[in-house]
C-alpha positions in Angstrom: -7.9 -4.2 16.1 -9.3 -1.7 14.0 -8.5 -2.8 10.8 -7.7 -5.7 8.9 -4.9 -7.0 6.0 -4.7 -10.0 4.6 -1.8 -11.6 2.7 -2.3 -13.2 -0.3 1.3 -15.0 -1.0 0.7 -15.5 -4.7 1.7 -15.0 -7.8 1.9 -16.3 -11.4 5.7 -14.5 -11.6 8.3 -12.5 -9.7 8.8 -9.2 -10.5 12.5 -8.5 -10.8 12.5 -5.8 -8.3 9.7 -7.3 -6.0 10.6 -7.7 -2.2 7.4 -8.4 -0.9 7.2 -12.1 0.2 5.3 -14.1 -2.8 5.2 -17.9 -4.0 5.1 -17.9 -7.9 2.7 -20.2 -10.0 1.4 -22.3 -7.5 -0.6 -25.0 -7.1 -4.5 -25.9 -6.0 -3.0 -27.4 -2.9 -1.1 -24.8 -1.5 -4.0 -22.0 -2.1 -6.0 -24.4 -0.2 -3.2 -25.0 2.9 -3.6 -21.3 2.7 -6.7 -20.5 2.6 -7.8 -23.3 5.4 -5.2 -21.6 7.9 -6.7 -18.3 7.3 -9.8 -19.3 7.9 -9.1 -20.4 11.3 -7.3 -17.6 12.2 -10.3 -15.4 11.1 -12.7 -17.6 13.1 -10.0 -17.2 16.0 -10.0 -13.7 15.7 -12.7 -12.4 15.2 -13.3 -11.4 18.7 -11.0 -8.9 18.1 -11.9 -7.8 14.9 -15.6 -7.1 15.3 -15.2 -3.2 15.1 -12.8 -3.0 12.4 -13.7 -0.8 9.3 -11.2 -1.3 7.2 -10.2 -4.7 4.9 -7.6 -5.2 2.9 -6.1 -8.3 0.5 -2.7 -7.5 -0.6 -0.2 -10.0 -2.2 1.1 -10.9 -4.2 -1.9 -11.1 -6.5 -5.7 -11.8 -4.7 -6.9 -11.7 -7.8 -4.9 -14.9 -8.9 -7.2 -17.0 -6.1 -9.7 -18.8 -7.7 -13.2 -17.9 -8.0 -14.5 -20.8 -5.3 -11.4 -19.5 -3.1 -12.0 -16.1 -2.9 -16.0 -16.7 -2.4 -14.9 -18.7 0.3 -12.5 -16.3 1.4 -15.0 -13.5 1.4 -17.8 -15.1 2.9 -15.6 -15.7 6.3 -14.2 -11.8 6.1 -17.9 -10.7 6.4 -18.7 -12.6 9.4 -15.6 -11.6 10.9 -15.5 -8.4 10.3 -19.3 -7.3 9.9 -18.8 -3.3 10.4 -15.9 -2.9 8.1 -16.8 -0.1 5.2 -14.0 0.1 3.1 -12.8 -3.0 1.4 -9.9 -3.3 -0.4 -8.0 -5.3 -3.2 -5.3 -5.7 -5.3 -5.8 -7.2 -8.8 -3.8 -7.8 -11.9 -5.2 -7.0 -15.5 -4.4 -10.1 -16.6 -6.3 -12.1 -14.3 -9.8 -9.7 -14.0 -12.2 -12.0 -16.9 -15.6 -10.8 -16.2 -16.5 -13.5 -14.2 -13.5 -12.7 -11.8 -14.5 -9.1 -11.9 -18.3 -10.3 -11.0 -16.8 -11.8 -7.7 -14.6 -9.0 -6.7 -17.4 -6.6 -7.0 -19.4 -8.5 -5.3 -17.4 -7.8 -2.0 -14.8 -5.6 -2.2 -15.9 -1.8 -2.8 -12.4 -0.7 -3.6 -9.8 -2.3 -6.4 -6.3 -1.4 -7.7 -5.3 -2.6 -10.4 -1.3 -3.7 -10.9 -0.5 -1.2 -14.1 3.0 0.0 -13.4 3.4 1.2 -16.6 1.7 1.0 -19.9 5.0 0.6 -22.0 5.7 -2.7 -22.8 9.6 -2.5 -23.2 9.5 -0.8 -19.5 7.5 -3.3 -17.7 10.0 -5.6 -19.8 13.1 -3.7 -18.7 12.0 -4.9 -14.8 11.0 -8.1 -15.6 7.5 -7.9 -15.6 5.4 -9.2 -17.9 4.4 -6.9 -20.5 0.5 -6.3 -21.3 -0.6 -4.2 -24.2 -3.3 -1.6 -24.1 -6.1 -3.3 -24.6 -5.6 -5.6 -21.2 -6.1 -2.8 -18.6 -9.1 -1.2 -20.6 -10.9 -4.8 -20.5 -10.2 -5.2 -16.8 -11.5 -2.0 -15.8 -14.6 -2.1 -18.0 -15.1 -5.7 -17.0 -15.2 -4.1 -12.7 -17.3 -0.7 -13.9 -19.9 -3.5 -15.6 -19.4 -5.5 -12.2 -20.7 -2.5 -10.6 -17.2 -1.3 -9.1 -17.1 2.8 -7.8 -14.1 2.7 -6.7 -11.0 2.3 -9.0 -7.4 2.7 -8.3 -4.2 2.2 -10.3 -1.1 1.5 -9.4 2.2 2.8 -11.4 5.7 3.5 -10.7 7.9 5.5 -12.3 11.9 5.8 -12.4 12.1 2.8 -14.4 15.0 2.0 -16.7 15.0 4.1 -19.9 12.4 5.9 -18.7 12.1 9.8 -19.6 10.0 12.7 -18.1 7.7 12.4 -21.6 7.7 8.5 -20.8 6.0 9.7 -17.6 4.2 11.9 -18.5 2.2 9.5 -21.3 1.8 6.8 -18.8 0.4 9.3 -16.6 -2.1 10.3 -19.2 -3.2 7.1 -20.2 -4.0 6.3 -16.8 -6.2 9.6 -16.7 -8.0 8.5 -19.2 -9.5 5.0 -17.5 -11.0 7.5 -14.8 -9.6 5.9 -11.9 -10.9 7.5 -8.4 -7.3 7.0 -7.3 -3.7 6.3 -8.5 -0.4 5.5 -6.3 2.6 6.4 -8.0 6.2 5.0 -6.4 9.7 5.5 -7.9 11.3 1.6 -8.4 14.0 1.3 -6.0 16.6 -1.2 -5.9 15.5 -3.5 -3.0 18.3 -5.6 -1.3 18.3 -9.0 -2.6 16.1 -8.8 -5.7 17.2 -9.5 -9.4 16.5 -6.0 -10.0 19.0 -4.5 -7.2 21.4 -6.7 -8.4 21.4 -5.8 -11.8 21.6 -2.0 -11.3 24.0 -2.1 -8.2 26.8 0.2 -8.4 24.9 2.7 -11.1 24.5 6.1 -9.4 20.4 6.7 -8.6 19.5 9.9 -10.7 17.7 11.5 -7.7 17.1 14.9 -10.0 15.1 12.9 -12.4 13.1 11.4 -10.2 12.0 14.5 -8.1 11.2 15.9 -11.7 8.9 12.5 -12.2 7.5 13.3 -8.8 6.7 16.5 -9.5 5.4 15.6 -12.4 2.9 13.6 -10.9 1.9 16.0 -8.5 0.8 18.6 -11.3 -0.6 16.3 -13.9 -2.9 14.6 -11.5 -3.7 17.3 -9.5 -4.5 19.3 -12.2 -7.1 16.6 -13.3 -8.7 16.1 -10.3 -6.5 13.8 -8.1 -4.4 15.9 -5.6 -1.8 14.3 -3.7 -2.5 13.8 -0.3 0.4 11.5 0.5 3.8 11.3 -0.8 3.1 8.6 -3.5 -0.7 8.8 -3.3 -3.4 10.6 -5.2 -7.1 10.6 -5.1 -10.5 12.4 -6.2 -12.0 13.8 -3.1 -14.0 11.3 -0.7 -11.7 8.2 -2.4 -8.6 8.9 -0.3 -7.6 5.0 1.0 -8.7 4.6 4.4 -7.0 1.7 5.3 -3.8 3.2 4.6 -4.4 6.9 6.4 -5.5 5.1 9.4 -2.4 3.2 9.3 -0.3 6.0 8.7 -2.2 7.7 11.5 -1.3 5.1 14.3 -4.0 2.8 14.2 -4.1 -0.7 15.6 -4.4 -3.6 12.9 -4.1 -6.9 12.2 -2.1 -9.2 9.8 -2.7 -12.7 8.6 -1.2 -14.6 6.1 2.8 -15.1 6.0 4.8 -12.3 6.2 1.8 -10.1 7.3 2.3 -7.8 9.7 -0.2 -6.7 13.0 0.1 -3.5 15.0 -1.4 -2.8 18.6 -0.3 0.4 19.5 2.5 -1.0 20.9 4.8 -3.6 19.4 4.9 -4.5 15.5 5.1 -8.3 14.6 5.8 -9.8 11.4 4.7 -13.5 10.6 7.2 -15.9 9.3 7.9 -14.9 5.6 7.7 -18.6 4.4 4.4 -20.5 3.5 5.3 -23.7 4.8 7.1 -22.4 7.9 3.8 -19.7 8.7 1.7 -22.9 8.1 3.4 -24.8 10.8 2.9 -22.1 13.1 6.4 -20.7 12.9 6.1 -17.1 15.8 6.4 -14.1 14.3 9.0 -11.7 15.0 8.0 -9.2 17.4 9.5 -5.7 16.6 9.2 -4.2 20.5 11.4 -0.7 20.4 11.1 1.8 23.8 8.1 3.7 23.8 9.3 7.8 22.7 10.9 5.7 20.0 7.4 4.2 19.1 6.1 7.4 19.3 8.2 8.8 16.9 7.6 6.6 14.4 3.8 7.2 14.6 4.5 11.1 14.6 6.6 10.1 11.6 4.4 8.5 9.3 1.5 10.9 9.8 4.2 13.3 8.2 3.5 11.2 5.1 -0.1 13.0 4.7 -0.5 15.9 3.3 -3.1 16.4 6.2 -0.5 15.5 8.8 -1.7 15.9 12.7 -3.4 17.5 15.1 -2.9 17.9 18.4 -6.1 16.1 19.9 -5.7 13.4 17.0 -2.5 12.5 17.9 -3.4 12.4 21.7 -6.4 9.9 21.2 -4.2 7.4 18.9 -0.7 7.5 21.8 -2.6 8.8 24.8 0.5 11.2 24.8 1.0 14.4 23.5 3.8 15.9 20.8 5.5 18.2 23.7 8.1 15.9 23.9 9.2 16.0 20.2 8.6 19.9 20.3 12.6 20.5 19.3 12.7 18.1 16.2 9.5 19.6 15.3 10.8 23.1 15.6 13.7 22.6 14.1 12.0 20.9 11.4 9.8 23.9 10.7 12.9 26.1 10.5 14.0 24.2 8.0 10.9 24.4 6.0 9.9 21.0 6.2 6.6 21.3 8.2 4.4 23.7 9.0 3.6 24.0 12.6 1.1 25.7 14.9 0.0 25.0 18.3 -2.6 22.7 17.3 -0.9 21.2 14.0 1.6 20.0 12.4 1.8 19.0 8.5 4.8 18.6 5.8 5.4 21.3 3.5 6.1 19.8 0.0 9.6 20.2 0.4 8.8 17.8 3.5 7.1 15.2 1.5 10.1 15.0 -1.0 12.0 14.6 1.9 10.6 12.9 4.3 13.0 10.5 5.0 15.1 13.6 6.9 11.8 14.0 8.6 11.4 10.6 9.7 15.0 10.4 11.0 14.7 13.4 13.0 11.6 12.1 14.6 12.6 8.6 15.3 15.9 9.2 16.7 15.0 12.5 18.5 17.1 12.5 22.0 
C-alpha cells in the first residue's frame, strides 16, 4: 500500500450537513478503544505499509485527540510507516492551543484547518458552530510558531444566504492568513443529514454556484494559488500529495471505522460504527468488473487539472486507455478534455462538469 489514511471518528458536534461517519463529544474511554485497535492494526500492517509516502488523519476532528493520544498515535505511524514524506492533518481552530499546535508540528508537515467560512451567521445557518475572527488567526499563528510550512484551509461555499460578495470576502480573508493551500467545495445536501432535510424540495441555484466557482478560480489564482483540481488550490510545490496520488489510482490503506483501502483492485469500506469496527465487524468489499474499475480510475484523474498520460496511466492499471478511446473522443468533441496521443486532461468546462465526464467513463460500453 502506498499510502496511508487514518480515521479519526471524532467530534465535539455534528455539522448539520456532515455525512462523514463521526461520534460527537466523546469520552476518554472510547478515544482509548480507538486508539488501542488502531494501534494493532498499524503493528499488523505495517508489513505492508513500509514504502508508503503519504499519511493522512482525517475525521472527524484529529485535532480533538488529546495530546498523550495523538503522541501515542504518532509515535506508532513513524515506525510503521518510516519513508512517508508528506504528512497530513485535519484540525479545528478551536481546538489548536499552542501546546496542541506544538504536537501537531512536531509530526505532521502539512495541516488544514476546518474554516468553512468566516461569517458567523453562515457557519450558523449550517449548524456549525460559529468562531469569530480572532480564533483562526490564533490557530494559525500558534502552528507558524510551532514551526508549521505547510498550511491549508478548508471553506465551502454555496451556503444559505450566501452571495457572490459573501464569497468573495471569505475568500479574501483566507488570503490574507497566507495559507500554502485552500480547498473550496460547494455544501451539498447529503442524504440523511439535518441539513438535506431542511432544504429538501428548494431548487439548487446551480448558476450561482458556477459563479462561486469561478470566483474561486480567479481570486486564488490571481494570488498565487491556481486550481489544479476541481475544488483544490495550491502555491506551487504544496499541491496535496496524498490526494493526487489517490486521484491517480494509487493503492492505499484505511483504518479506523468507516475508512476506506484501495489495492488496485477492489475498494472496501470498514464498518461505519465504532462499536461494531471495534468488534471486528468485515468491511464491505466494493468488487465491480475490471473496464468498470478502469474507468473510474481514468475518471478521477480527470479531476486534475494535470489529468494523464499515457505511460502514467499504464504503470498505475498495467492497461492502456485504447479501450476508452470513443468516450474519450467524444468527450473531446464536446470540449471537455483535451486529448493528444500521449494525454489527456479536462478543459475547464470539464472540471465544472465532470460528473458528465465521470459517467461517460464509468459506464462506457
Amino acid at each position: 500500500m502506498r499510502n496511508l489514511y487514518i480515521h479519526v471518528p471524532f467530534c465535539d458536534g455534528k455539522c448539520d450537513y456532515c455525512a462523514f461517519y463521526s461520534e460527537p463529544s466523546p469520552d476518554a474511554a472510547a478515544i482509548r478503544r480507538w486508539l488501542d485497535r488502531i494501534l494493532f492494526q498499524l503493528e499488523e500492517s505495517a508489513p505492508r505499509l513500509g514504502n508508503a509516502e503519504t499519511v493522512y488523519f482525517g475525521g472527524g476532528t484529529p485535532s480533538l485527540l488529546p495530546e498523550d493520544v495523538l503522541n501515542r498515535l504518532f509515535s506508532a505511524v513513524r515506525a510503521a510507516v518510516p519513508a512517508a514524506v508528506e504528512i497530513s492533518i485535519e484540525a479545528n481552530p478551536f481546538t489548536v492551543t499552542p501546546e496542541k499546535a506544538s504536537v501537531l508540528a512536531s509530526f505532521a508537515n502539512r495541516v488544514t484547518l476546518g474554516i468553512q467560512s468566516f461569517a458567523p451567521a453562515l457557519l450558523e445557518a449550517v449548524g456549525r458552530r460559529a468562531h469569530a475572527g480572532p480564533v483562526p488567526l490564533e490557530a494559525v499563528r500558534n502552528l507558524r510558531e510551532a514551526g508549521l510550512r505547510n498550511l491549508g484551509l478548508d471553506l465551502m461555499y454555496g451556503l444559505p444566504g450566501e452571495t457572490p460578495e459573501l464569497w468573495r470576502r471569505d475568500l479574501e480573508l483566507a488570503l490574507e492568513l497566507a495559507p500554502e493551500h485552500i480547498s473550496a467545495y460547494s455544501v451539498t445536501p447529503e442524504p440523511g443529514t439535518p441539513f438535506a432535510r431542511r432544504v429538501a424540495g428548494r431548487p439548487e441555484d446551480d448558476a450561482l454556484s458556477e459563479t462561486m466557482w469561478e470566483q474561486a478560480g480567479t481570486i486564488l489564482g490571481a494570488a498565487g494559488l491556481p486550481r489544479y483540481e476541481i475544488s483544490n488550490y495550491a502555491r506551487h510545490g504544496f499541491e496535496s500529495r496524498h490526494n493526487s496520488n489517490v486521484w491517480h489510482g494509487q493503492t492505499y490503506l484505511g483504518l479506523g471505522p468507516a475508512a476506506c483501502s484501495f489495492d488496485g483492485t477492489d475498494r472496501w469500506t470498514q464498518a461505519a460504527d465504532l462499536r461494531a469496527w471495534l468488534d471486528g465487524a468485515p468491511p464491505e468489499i466494493d468488487r465491480i468488473p475490471r473496464r468498470a474499475r478502469l474507468g473510474e480510475i481514468l475518471m478521477m484523474g480527470l479531476r486534475t487539472v494535470r489529468g494523464w498520460t499515457k505511460l502514467e496511466f499504464e504503470e498505475e492499471t498495467d492497461c492502456t486507455w485504447d479501450d476508452f478511446s470513443g468516450p474519450l473522443n467524444e468527450l473531446a468533441g464536446r470540449g471537455l478534455v483535451t486529448l493528444t496521443e500521449d494525454t489527456v486532461a479536462p478543459t475547464e468546462r470539464g472540471l465544472a462538469f465532470w460528473n458528465d465526464v465521470a459517467e461517460m467513463l464509468v459506464f462506457a460500453p
